[in-house]
ROMIGU-549315 format. One record per residue (C-alpha): z, y, x; residue in one letter. Coordinates in pm, whole numbers, plus 50000, padded with zeros to 5 digits. Example, Ala and Ser with C-alpha at 12.3 -4.5 7.8 and 13.67 -1.06 7.14 Angstrom:
BEGIN
507804955051230a507144989451367s
//
This chain:
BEGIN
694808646377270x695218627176934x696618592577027x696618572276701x698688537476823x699768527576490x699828490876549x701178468576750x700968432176890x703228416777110x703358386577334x705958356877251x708408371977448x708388403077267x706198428577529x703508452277389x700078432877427x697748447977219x698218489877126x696028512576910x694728518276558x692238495476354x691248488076012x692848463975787x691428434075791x689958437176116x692228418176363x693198377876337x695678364076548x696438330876642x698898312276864x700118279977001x702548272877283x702508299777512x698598309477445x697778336977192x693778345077085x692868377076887x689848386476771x689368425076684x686338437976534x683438426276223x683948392876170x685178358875922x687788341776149x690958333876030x694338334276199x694168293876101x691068290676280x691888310476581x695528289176591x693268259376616x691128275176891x694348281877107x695528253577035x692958232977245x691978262577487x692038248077816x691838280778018x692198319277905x688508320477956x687558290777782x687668304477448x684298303677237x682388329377095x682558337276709x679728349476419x679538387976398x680948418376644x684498417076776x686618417677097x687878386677209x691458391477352x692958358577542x696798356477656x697948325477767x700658315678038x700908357578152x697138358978248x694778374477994x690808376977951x689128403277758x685808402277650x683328423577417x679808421377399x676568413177587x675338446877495x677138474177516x678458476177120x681718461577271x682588478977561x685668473377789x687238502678027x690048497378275x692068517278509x694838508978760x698248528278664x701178517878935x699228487779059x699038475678661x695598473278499x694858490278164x692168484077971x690878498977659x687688500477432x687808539277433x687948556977769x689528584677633x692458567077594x692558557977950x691888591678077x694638606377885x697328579978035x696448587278351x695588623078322x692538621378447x689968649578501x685808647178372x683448634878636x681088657778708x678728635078933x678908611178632x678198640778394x675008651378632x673308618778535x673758624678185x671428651378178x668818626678285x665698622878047x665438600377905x668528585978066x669788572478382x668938538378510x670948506278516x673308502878680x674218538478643x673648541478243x677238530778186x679148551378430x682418564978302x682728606778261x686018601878336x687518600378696x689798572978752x688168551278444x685468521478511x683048508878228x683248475978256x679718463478262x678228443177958x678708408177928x681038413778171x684588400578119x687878411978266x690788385978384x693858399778409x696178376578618x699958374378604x700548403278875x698958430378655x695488425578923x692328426478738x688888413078848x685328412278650x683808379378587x680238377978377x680218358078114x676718355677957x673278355378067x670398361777860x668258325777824x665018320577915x662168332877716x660638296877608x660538293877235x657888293277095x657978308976719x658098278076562x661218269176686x662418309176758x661948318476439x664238300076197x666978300476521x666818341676538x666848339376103x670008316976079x671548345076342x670468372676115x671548356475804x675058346075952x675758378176116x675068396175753x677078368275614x680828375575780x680248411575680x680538405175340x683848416175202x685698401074911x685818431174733x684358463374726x680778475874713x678198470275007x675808496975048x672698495875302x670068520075452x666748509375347x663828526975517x661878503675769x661528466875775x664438462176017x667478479375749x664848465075459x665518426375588x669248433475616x669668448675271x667608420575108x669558394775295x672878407875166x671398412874780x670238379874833x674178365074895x675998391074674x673838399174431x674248433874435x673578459674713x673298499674668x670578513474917x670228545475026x666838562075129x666218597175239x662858616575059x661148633775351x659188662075255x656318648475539x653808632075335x653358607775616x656358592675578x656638565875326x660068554375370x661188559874989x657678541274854x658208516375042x661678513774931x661048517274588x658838485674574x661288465174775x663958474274489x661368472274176x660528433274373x664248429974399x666638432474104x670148431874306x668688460174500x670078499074318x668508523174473x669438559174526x667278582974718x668908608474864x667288646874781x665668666375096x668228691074960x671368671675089x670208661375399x671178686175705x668498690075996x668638688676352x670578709576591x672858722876233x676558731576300x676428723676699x679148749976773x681768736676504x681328698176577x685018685076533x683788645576616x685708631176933x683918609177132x684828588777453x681618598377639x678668621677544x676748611377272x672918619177340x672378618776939x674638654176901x671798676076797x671528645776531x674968643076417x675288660676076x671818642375987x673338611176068x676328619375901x674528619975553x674588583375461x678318578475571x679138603975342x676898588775061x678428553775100x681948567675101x681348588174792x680178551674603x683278532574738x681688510774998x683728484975182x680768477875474x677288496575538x674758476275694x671578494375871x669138481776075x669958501876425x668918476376676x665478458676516x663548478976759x664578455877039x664678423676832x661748421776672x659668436576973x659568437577335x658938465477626x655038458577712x656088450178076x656238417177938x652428414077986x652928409778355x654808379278362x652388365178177x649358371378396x649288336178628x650298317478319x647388332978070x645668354078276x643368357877903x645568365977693x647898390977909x644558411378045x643748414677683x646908426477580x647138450877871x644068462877744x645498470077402x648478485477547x646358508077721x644098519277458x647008522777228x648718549077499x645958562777662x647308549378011x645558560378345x643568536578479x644438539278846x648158542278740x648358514078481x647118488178788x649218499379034x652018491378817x650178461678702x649118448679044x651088462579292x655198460179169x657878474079334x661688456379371x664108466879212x665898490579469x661918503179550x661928516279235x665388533679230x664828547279529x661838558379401x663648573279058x665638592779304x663238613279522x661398619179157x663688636578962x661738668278947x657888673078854x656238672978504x656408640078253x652878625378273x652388612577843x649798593677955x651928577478256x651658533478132x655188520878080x654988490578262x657678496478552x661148491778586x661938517778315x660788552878255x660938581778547x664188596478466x663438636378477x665948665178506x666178687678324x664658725478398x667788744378363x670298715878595x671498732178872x670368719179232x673988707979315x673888685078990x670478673879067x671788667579388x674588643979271x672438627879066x669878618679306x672868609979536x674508583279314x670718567879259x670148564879628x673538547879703x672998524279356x669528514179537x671278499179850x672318470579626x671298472679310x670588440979086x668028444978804x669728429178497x666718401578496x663898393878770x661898396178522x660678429278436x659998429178070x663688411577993x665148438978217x663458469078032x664988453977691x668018447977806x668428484377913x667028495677585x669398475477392x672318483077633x671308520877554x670688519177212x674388500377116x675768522977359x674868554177118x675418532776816x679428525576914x679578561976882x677608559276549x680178537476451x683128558176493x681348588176318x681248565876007x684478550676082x685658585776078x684618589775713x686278557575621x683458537475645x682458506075816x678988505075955x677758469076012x674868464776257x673818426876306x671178429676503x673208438576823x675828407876762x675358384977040x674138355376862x671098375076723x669918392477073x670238359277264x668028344577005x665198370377012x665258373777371x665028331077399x661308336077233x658378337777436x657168368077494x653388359677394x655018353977002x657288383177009x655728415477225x652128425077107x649998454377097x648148449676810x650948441776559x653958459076473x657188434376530x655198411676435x658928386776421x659858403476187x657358395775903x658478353875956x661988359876031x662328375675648x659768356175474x661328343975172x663978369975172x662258405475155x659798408474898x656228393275037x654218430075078x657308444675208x657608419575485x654268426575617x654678465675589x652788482275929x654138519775894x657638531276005x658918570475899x660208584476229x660648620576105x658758636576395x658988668176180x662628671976184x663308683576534x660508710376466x662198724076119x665658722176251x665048742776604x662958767776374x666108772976158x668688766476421x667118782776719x669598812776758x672498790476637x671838768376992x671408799877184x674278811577098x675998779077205x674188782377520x675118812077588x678988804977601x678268772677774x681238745877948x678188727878082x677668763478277x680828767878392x681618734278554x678468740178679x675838718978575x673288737178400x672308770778439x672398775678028x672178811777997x668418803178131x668408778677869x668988799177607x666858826677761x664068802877732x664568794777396x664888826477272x661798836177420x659728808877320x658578794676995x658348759777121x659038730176944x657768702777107x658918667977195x658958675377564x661568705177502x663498679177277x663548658677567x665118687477757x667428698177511x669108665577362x670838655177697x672218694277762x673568696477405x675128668477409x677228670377764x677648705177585x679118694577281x681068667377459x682838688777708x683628711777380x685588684477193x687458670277453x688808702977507x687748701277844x690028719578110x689488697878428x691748671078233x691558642677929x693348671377691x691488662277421x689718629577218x690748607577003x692488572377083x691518538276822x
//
């Protein structure tokens, strides 16, 4: 394993406190007394400021929280809190070595201290499509390891005994958009604001409205931005004319497009992936394609790349939200159910039994469980819990069998992270989507670049989330927040743009040119030989079908990448491989 632990902060007394590797610029310190604050991470604070803050902290766990995306690290009088985010593009992991806790943002690290071997149980509900359930989307692969949960923070008291204690809440869904509005816009601005460096270029994606508003919010305060768009060769996605107006509209806005003929396609170079990650990253058949713009924005010098991962879940909402709105305005919430419905060509019996008729929490997991086999309905409504998670056709019955055991025992006492069903499916999605997106992050960082993404700071998803869901989640307009949250900042017609490139076409191009390349990963599988897939009928499936459908996508992403992870961490039984920051 490559442990890079090339700085070091101590306590007053002179003990190791805080171990690892991290970018210049991106830790402040402060202390007073016998209390010491750090702050590790994207932000503006100062070592002044955070001397002031310990200074008049009143209890380890007192301390505030700051503009932009950082740990928070709290020792004071030998006990110590440690906090990251309210979704999960912070994460905390501890472990218990000699009665002492650890913790660590990268499990890896952890798993190599102690030794410890992968989790196959935990691996089992990886292969879940699209993934597995809360609370079980955020189990550790490692044995030995805990992922602490998010918004969760850890106290460490003088002993070396650690307990959890949750620290935020997401607020109640009142605002209306008159008053939501310029709150989540302020958030935005200030979160693109501390990102800002002193010196060096900032470079942004700019595709859809979400990376659009960031890169016109930075031009906006610096005055000059370089934006990178990718030409697609599907005529139905207008990404780069879309683009192109925002710059013409924009004068602080250089754009460069970057030629079909650099980008790489899906499922490219899967047997020679050198990336360490702490846990398996479900975007792996993705990862040279997302690659691409880290590699353009080192080439032009950038000191921070802003894109827009995490709009999705700001700037609209999972339709369950209808239902809580059905007593209150009956009206309004039948007609958007009726939009929904249209819109996915729901069943009828099926969309009012979920309507009508819902299920608890632990119902529902229990439920999940007994379900894991059985074809994906595409015209099943989406107005439950989450989505069915699915196995895939080629995991064994022993790893179906784990799976299914670990969401039985989670539905004896399982908490939803709201009661209220639409706030619970967007939690999960954003817990999901930062969750791939920390990974994202050390891809770039592994290319030397930072990649900023605002709109999973916590001061920007507690202020979406606080507006009512009747002026945020809607049917018959796309995120429609996001047209008055950057009014007066992106260019009027490409505020109020409707379309969104997805490139549906590039899983089909890529598997056509890749096919044999995945068999032959397949076919020399890890995944096989610890037993959770049976791969060779994987790749015997592939190589006798011409499929390319989303539904074999679906099968194929979580495989590949438990595959590919299991690859790069060298895996043996043990943490022999990774990579420590």
């Amino acid at each position: 394993m490559r442990v890079h632990a090339r700085r070091l902060v101590t306590h007053p007394g002179g003990r190791p406190w805080l171990v690892g590797d991290w970018p210049d610029g991106a830790l402040a310190v402060g202390r007073a007394r016998d209390t010491t604050v750090a702050l590790l991470g994207q932000h503006a604070v100062t070592a002044e400021g955070l001397t002031a803050v310990a200074e008049r902290l009143t209890a380890p766990g007192a301390a505030p929280g700051f503009p932009g995306s950082a740990h928070l690290l709290v020792s004071s009088g030998g006990a110590q809190h440690l906090r990251g985010s309210v979704v999960r593009a912070r994460r905390l992991f501890r472990a218990t070595a000699h009665g002492v806790a650890l913790v660590s943002d990268h499990a890896d690290v952890l798993a190599h201290l102690l030794d410890a071997p992968v989790d196959e149980d935990a691996l089992s509900l990886r292969l879940l499509s699209p993934n597995a359930p809360h609370p079980l989307d955020s189990l550790s692969t490692w044995r030995g390891v805990r992922a602490v949960p998010a918004a969760t923070a850890v106290d460490v008291d003088r002993r070396g005994v650690a307990r959890e204690r949750r620290w935020w809440w997401a607020p109640e869904p009142v605002l209306p958009a008159a008053e939501g509005v310029p709150l989540l816009r302020a958030a935005i601005a200030e979160a693109v604001r501390v990102r800002l460096p002193r010196l060096g270029e900032v470079t942004a994606d700019l595709g859809g409205i979400d990376s659009t508003g960031l890169c016109c919010t930075a031009a906006r305060a610096t005055g000059r931005v370089l934006a990178c768009t990718f030409a697609n060769p599907d005529p139905a996605d207008d990404d780069v004319e879309w683009a192109r107006r925002t710059s013409a509209d924009l004068d602080a806005i250089r754009l460069h497009v970057i030629p079909v003929e650099r980008q790489a396609v899906r499922y490219v170079g899967l047997g020679a992936v050198t990336e360490v990650f702490d846990e398996p990253a479900l975007f792996a058949p993705d990862l040279a394609r997302i690659a691409v713009p880290f590699d353009w924005a080192a080439e032009h010098g950038s000191a921070v790349h802003l894109s827009g991962y995490g709009g999705d879940e700001v700037f609209s909402g999972a339709p369950a939200w209808v239902l809580s709105r059905l007593r209150a305005d009956p009206r309004g919430a039948v007609r958007d159910l009726r939009g929904y419905r249209a819109r996915g060509r729901w069943r009828f019996g099926a969309t009012a039994r979920q309507a009508l008729l819902p299920r608890p929490y632990r119902s529902w997991l229990r439920g999940a469980a007994t379900g894991l086999r059985g074809p994906v309905d595409d015209r099943a409504p989406v107005l439950d819990w989450f989505l069915r998670p699915t196995a895939t056709p080629w995991t064994t019955p022993e790893a179906e069998a784990a799976a299914r055991r670990l969401l039985l025992a989670a539905a004896r006492d399982a908490e939803p992270l709201s009661p209220v069903r639409g706030q619970h499916v967007d939690l999960q999605l954003m817990h999901g989507g930062s969750a791939e997106l920390r990974k994202i992050t050390q891809l770039a960082a592994a290319r030397g670049v930072t990649l900023a993404t605002p709109y999973y700071d916590d001061a920007v998803v507690t202020a979406a989330l606080s507006i009512a869901p009747a002026d945020r989640v809607s049917p018959w307009r796309y995120k429609r927040l996001a047209e008055p949250v950057f009014r007066d900042v992106v260019p009027a017609a490409s505020a109020a743009r409707q379309t969104k490139g997805d490139g549906a076409t590039s899983h089909a191009v890529g598997l056509a040119r890749h096919r044999a390349e995945v068999v032959e990963l397949l076919e020399d599988s890890h995944a096989h030989r610890l037993g959770l897939v049976d791969a060779r009928a994987a790749a015997a499936a592939l190589r006798s079908s011409v499929d390319t459908s989303d539904a074999l996508a679906g099968d194929l992403y979580p495989l590949l990448g438990c595959e590919v992870w299991l690859r790069t961490v060298g895996w043996g039984g043990s943490a022999t491989g990774g990579a420590a920051g």
